[in-house]
Structure formats: structure tokens, C-alpha cells
PABA-836663 format. One record per residue (C-alpha): residue number from 1; x, y, z; chain; residue in one letter. Coordinates in Angstrom, 3 decimals. Example, Ala and Ser with C-alpha at 12.3 -4.5 7.8 and 13.67 -1.06 7.14 Angstrom:
// PABA-836663
<nr=1; c1=12.300; c2=-4.500; c3=7.800; kette=A; rest=A>
<nr=2; c1=13.670; c2=-1.060; c3=7.140; kette=A; rest=S>
***
This chain:
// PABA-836663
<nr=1; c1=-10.660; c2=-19.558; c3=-1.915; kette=A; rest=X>
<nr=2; c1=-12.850; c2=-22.761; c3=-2.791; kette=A; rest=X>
<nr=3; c1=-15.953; c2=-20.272; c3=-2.222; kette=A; rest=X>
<nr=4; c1=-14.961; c2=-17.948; c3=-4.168; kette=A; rest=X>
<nr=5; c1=-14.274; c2=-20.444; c3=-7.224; kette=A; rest=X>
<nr=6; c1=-17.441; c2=-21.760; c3=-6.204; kette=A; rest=X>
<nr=7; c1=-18.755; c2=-17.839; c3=-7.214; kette=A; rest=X>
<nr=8; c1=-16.836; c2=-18.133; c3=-10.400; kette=A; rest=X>
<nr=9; c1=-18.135; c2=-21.402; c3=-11.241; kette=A; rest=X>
<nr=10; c1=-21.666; c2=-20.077; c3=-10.979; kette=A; rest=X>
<nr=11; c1=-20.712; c2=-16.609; c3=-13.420; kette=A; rest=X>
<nr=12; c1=-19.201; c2=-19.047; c3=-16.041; kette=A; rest=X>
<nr=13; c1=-22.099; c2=-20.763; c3=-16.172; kette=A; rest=X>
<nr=14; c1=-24.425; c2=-18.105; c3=-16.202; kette=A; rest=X>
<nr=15; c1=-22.375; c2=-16.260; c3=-19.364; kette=A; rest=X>
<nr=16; c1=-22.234; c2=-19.142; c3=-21.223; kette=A; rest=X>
<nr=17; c1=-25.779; c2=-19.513; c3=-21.228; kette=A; rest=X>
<nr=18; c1=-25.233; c2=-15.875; c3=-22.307; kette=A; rest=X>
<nr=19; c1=-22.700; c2=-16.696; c3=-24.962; kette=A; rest=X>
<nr=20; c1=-24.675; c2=-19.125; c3=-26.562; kette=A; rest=X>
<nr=21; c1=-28.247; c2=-16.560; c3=-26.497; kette=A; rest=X>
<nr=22; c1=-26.585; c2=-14.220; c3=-28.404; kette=A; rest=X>
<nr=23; c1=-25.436; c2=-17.216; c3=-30.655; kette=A; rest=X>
<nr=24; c1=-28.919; c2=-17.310; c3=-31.529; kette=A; rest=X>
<nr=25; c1=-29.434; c2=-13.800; c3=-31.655; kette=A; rest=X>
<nr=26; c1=-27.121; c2=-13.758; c3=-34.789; kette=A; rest=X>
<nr=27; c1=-28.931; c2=-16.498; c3=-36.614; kette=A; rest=X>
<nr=28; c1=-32.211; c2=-14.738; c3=-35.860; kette=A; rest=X>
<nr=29; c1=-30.508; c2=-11.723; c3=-36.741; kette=A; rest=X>
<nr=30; c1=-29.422; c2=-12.971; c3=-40.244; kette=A; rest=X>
<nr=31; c1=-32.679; c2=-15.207; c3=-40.982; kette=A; rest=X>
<nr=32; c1=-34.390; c2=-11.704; c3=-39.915; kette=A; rest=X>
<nr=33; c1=-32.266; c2=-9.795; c3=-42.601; kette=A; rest=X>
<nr=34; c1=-32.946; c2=-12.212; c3=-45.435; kette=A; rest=X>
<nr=35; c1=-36.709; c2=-12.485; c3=-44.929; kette=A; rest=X>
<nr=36; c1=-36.614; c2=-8.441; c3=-45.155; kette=A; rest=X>
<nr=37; c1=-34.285; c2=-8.622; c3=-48.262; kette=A; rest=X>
<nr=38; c1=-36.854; c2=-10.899; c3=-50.145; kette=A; rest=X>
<nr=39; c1=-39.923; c2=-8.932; c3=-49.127; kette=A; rest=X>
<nr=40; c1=-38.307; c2=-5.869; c3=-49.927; kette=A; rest=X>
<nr=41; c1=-37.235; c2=-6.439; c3=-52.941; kette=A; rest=X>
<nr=42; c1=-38.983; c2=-9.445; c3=-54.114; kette=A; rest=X>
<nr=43; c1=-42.500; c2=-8.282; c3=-53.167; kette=A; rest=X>
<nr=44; c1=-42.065; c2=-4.347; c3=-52.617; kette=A; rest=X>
<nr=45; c1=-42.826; c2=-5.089; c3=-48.536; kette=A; rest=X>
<nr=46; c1=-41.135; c2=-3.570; c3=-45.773; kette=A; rest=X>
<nr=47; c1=-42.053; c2=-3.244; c3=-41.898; kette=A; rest=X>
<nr=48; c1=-40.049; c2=-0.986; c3=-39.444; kette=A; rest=X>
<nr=49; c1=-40.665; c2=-3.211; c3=-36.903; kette=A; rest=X>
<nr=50; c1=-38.552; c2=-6.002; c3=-38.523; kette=A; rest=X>
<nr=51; c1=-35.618; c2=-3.698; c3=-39.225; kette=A; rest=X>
<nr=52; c1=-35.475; c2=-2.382; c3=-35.360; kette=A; rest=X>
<nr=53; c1=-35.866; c2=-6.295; c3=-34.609; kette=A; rest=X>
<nr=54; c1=-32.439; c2=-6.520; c3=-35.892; kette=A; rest=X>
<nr=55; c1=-31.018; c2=-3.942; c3=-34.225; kette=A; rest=X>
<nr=56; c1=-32.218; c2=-5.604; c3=-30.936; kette=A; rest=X>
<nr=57; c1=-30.847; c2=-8.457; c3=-31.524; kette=A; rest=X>
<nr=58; c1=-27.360; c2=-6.825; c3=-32.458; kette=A; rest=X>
<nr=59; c1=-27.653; c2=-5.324; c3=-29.386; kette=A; rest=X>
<nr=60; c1=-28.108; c2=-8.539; c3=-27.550; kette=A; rest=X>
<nr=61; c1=-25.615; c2=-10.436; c3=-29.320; kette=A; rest=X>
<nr=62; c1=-22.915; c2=-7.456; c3=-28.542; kette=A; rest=X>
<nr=63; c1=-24.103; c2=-7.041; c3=-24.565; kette=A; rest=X>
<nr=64; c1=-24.616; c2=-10.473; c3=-24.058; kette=A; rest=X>
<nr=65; c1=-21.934; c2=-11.889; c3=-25.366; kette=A; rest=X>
<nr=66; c1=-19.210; c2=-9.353; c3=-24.462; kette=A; rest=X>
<nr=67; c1=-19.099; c2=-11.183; c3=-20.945; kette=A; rest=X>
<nr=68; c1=-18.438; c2=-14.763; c3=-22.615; kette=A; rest=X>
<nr=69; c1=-15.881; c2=-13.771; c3=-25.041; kette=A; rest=X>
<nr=70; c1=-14.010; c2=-12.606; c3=-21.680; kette=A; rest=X>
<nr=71; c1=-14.903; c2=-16.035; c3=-20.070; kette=A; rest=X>
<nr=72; c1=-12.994; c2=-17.566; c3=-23.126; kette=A; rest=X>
<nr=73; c1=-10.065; c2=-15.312; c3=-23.110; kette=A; rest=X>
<nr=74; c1=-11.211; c2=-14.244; c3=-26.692; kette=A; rest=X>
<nr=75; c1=-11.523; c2=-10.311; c3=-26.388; kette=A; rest=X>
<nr=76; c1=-8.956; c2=-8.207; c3=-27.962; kette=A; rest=X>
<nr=77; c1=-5.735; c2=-7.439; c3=-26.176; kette=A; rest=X>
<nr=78; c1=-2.307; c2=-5.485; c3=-27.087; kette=A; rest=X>
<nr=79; c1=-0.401; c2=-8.672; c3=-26.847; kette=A; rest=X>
<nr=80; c1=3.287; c2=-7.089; c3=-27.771; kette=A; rest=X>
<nr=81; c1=4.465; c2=-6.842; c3=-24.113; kette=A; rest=X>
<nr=82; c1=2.224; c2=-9.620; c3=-22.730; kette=A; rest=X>
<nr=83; c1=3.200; c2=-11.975; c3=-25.284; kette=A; rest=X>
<nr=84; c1=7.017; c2=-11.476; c3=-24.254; kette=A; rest=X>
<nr=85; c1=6.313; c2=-12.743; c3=-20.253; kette=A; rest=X>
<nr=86; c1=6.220; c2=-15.598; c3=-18.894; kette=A; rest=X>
<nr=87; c1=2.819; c2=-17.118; c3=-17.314; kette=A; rest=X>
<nr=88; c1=3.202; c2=-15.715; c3=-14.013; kette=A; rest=X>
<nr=89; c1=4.047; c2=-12.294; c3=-15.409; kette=A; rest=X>
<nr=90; c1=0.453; c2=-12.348; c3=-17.632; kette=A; rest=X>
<nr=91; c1=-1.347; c2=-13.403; c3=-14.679; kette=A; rest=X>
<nr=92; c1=0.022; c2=-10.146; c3=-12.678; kette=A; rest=X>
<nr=93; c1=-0.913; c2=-7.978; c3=-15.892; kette=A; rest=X>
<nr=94; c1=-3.989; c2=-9.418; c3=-15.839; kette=A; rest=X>
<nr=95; c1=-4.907; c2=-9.023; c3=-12.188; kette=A; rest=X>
<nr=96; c1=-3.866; c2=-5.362; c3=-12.882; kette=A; rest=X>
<nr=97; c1=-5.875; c2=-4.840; c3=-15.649; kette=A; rest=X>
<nr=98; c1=-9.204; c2=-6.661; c3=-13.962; kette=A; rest=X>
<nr=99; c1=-8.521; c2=-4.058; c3=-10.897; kette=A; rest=X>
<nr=100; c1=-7.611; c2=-0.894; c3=-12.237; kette=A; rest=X>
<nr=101; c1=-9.166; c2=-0.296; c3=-15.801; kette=A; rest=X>
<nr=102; c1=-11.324; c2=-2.734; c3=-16.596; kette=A; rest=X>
<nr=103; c1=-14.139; c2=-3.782; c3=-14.264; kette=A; rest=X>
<nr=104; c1=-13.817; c2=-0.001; c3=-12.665; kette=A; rest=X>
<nr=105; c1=-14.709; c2=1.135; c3=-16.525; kette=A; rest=X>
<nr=106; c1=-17.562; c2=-1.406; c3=-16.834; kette=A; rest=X>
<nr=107; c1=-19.198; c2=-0.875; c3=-12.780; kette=A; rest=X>
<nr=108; c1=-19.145; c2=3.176; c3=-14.074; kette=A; rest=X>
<nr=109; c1=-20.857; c2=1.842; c3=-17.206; kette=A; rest=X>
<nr=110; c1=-23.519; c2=-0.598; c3=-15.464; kette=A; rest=X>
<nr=111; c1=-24.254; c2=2.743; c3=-13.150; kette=A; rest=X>
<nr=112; c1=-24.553; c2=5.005; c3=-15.849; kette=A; rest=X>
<nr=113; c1=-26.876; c2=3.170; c3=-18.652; kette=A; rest=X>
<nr=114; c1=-29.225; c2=1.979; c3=-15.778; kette=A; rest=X>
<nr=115; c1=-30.717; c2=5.361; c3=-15.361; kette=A; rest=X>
<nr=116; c1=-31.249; c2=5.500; c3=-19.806; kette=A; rest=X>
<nr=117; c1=-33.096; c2=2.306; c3=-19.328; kette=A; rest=X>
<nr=118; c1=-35.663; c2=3.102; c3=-16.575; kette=A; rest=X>
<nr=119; c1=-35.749; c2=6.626; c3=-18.214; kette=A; rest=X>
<nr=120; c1=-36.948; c2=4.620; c3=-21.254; kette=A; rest=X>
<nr=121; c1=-39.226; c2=1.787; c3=-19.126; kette=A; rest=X>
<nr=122; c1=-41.297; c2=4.602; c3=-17.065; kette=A; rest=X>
<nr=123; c1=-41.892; c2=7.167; c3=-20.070; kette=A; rest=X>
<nr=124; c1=-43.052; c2=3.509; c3=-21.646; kette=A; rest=X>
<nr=125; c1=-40.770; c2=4.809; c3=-24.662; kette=A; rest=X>
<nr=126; c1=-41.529; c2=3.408; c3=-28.169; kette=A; rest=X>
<nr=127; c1=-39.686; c2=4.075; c3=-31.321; kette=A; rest=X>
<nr=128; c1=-40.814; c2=7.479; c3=-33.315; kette=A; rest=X>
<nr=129; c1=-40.595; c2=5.221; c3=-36.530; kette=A; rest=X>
<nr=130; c1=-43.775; c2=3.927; c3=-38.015; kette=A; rest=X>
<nr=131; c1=-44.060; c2=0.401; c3=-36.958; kette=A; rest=X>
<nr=132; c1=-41.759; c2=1.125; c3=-34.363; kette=A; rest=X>
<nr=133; c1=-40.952; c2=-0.717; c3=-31.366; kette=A; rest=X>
<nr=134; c1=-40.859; c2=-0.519; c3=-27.316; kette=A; rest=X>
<nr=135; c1=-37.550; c2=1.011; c3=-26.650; kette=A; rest=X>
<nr=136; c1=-36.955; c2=-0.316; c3=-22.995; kette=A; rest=X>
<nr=137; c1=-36.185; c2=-3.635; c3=-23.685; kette=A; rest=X>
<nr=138; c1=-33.269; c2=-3.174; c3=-25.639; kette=A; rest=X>
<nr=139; c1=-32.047; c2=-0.076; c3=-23.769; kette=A; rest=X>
<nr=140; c1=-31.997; c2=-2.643; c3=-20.548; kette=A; rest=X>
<nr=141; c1=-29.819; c2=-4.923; c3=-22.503; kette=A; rest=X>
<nr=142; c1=-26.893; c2=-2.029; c3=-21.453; kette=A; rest=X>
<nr=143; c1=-27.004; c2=-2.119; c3=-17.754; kette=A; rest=X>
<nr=144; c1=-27.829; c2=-6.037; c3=-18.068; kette=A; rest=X>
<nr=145; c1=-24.740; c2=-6.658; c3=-20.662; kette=A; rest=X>
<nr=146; c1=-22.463; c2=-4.028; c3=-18.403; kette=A; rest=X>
<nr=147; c1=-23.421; c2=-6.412; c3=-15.452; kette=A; rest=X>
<nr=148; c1=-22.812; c2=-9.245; c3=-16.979; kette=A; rest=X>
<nr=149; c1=-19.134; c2=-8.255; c3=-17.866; kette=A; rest=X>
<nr=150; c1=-18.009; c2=-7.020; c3=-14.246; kette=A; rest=X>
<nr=151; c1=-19.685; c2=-9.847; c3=-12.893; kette=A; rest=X>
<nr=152; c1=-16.972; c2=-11.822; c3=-15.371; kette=A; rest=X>
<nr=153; c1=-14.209; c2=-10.037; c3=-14.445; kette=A; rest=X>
<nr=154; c1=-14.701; c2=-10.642; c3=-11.012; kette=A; rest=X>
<nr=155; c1=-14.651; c2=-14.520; c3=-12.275; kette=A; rest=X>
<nr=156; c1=-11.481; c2=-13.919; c3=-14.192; kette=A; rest=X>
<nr=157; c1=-10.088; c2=-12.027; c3=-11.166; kette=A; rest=X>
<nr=158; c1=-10.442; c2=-14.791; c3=-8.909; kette=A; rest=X>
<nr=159; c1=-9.105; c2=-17.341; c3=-11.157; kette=A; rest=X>
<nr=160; c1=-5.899; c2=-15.294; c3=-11.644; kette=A; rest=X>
<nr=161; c1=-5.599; c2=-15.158; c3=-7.936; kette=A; rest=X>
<nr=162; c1=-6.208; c2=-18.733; c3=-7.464; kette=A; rest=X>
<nr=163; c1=-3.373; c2=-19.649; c3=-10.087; kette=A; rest=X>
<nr=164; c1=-0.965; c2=-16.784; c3=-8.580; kette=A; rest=X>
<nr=165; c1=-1.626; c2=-18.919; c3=-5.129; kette=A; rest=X>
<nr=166; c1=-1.117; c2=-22.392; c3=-6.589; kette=A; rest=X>
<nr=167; c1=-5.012; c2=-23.137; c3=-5.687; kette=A; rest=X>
<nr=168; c1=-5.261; c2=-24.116; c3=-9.319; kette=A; rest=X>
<nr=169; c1=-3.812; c2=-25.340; c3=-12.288; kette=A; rest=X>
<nr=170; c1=-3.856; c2=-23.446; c3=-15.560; kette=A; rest=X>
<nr=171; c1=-6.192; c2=-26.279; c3=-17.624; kette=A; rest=X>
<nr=172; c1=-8.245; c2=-24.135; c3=-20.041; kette=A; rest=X>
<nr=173; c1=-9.482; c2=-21.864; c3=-17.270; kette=A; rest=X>
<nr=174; c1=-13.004; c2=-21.202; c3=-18.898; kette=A; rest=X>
<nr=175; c1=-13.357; c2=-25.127; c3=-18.639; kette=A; rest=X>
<nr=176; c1=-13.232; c2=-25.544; c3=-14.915; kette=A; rest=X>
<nr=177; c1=-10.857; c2=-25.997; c3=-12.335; kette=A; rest=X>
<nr=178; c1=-8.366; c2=-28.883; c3=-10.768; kette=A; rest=X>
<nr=179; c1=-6.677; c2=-28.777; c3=-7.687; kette=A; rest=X>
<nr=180; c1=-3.199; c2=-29.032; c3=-8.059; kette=A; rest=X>
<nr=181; c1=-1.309; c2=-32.458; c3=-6.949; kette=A; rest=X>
<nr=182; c1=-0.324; c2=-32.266; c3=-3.754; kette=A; rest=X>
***
């Protein structure tokens, strides 16, 4: 079991990194959006370019950090039955959710936007928009993000697993693990 801590240990890390690019995607995002704001209307500029640069970075900060707001147990959930169990009880729901609807949805996902990206990356696809950007880059964001997120709930799935088994104890589970006291 220690190995396969070991494995979630390593996918934390990796989407917090993750977690914390797409923090910066949203203050490049905004700084972006304000720069365009004053040139538009404070000196009758605009670029395409700048306004797709936006987008990416939207994009980024939704498929990058999808996978670290499931590392911090912040995504949204229908808490009316889970709320009413006990800790045990939420750790079964949530093995059963990992399993069966979750990371099958987002493997089916990570399958089926990788062929739209290297669709995009060998026709060397740029927007139609004047000014407009390489497409490819963002379009591999989907695969990448979709990745990202299985790879996560695999993380989450083994940390349920170790708790069920006692291997663990429940500190703030994106913070690391203890042993428990023998």
C-alpha cells in the first residue's frame, strides 16, 4: 500500500504545481483583459490575438486546475445523502464514485479529445480570425487536463482505500499522510 501512496504522493504534487499554473493563468487572464479594455477603448486598439490569449488561458486555468480542486476536496458534490453518513460511509461513496462514474467518464474523455488535438497539431491549425492564433496548443490542454484528473482520482482512490484499511489517518488528506499509532 506504501507504494501506492508513494504514487499518490507524486500526483499531488504534480497537480498542485498544476493548481497553482492556472493560478497564474487567471491573473494573466485578468491583467490580459484590462490591457485590452484600455486599448480598446482608451486608444481605439484591438488585436485578435490578445482576445484568443484569454481564452487560452481560461482554458488552462479550467483543465489544469480541475485536477487540484479534486486534490483539495473542493469540486462540487450533491452533499444531501453524503452529508447524513458517517466517515466510513463517505469513504465507500467515494470509492464508488472514483470507480464507476467518475474516472471511467474522464479516461473516455482523455481518449476522445486526444484525437481533436493531434487533428489540430498535424493540419498545423491556426485560428480563421485575423490575428489569430495556433490552435493546437490549447486544444492539447483537453487530453492533458482530462489526464491530469484521472490521474487524481486514481490518487483520491488510493487514499480512500488506505483510510478504509486503517493504513492512514484522515489528517487533511491533500496534505500528506501519517501512519496510524500502532
Amino acid at each position: 500500500m506504501w507504494v501506492l501512496l508513494g504514487f499518490s504522493r507524486g500526483v499531488d504534487w504534480v497537480n498542485e504545481r498544476c493548481g497553482r499554473l492556472a493560478d497564474w493563468c487567471i491573473l494573466l487572464a485578468c491583467a490580459i483583459s484590462a490591457t485590452n479594455a484600455v486599448l480598446r477603448y482608451g486608444f481605439n486598439f484591438s488585436h485578435n490575438g490578445w482576445l484568443e490569449v484569454q481564452w487560452y488561458l481560461f482554458a488552462g486555468v479550467v483543465m489544469l486546475g480541475a485536477s487540484y480542486t479534486l486534490q483539495r476536496n473542493q469540486h462540487v458534490r450533491v452533499d444531501i445523502l453524503y452529508a447524513m453518513l458517517g466517515e466510513r460511509g463517505r469513504l465507500w461513496v467515494d470509492v464508488f464514485g472514483l470507480l464507476f462514474f467518475m474516472l471511467p467518464a474522464i479516461f473516455l474523455l482523455a481518449w476522445m479529445t486526444w484525437p481533436f488535438f493531434l487533428d489540430s497539431w498535424m493540419r498545423h491549425e491556426i485560428s480563421p480570425a485575423p490575428g489569430g492564433l495556433v490552435r493546437w496548443p490549447v486544444k492539447l490542454l483537453m487530453p492533458l487536463g482530462f489526464a491530469l484528473l484521472a490521474l487524481q482520482g486514481l490518487s483520491e482512490l488510493v487514499k480512500r482505500v488506505a483510510l478504509l484499511r486503517g493504513d492512514i489517518q484522515p489528517v487533511e488528506v491533500a496534505t500528506g499522510y501519517e501512519r496510524p499509532e500502532q
